[in-house]
N, C-alpha and C positions, 0 to 999 in steps of 0.2 A: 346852766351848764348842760351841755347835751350829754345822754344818755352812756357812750362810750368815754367820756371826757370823766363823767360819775363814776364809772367801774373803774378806771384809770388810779383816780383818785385814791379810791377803796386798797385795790390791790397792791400799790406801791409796787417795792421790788418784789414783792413776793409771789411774783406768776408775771404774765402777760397777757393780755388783752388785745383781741381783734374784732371787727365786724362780719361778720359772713353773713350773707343773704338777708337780711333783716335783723338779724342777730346778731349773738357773739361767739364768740371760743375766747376760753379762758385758759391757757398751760400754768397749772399750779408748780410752780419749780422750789419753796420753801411751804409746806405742808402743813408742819409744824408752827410755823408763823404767821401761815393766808387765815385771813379774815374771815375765813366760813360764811358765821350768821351775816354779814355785814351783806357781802356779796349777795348769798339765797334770797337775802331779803331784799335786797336792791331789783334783784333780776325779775321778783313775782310784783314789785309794787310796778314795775314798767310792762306789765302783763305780758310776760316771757316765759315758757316753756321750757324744764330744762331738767337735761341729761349729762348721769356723769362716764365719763369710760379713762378705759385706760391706755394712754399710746408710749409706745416705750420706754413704760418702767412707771411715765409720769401719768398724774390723773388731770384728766380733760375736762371742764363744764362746758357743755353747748348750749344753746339756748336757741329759741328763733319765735316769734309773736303771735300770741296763743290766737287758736281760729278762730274765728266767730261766727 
């Protein structure tokens, strides 16, 4: 299963998942229900970088593929 199909899986309803640039964006839309560890840990075993912020209101994970 490719790498966006895995986070997919992970999040269910509870956010959305996109690809950007090499990466992803995750919008966490149930907080209280997302997967946390599931996700972090997904994101660093496919060697990704990742940031969280906040965009209106919701929290955001971005990620993009650590340098080498």
């Amino acid at each position: 299963m490719d790498p966006e199909e895995q986070l997919k899986r992970i999040v269910k309803d509870t956010g959305e998942v996109n690809s950007v640039y090499g990466g992803f964006e995750i919008k966490v839309s149930k907080p209280a229900l997302f997967p946390w560890y599931k996700i972090f840990n997904q994101l660093i075993d496919i060697d990704q970088e990742v940031w969280l912020n906040k965009v209106e209101g919701k929290i955001n994970i971005t990620s993009k593929p650590r340098a080498r």
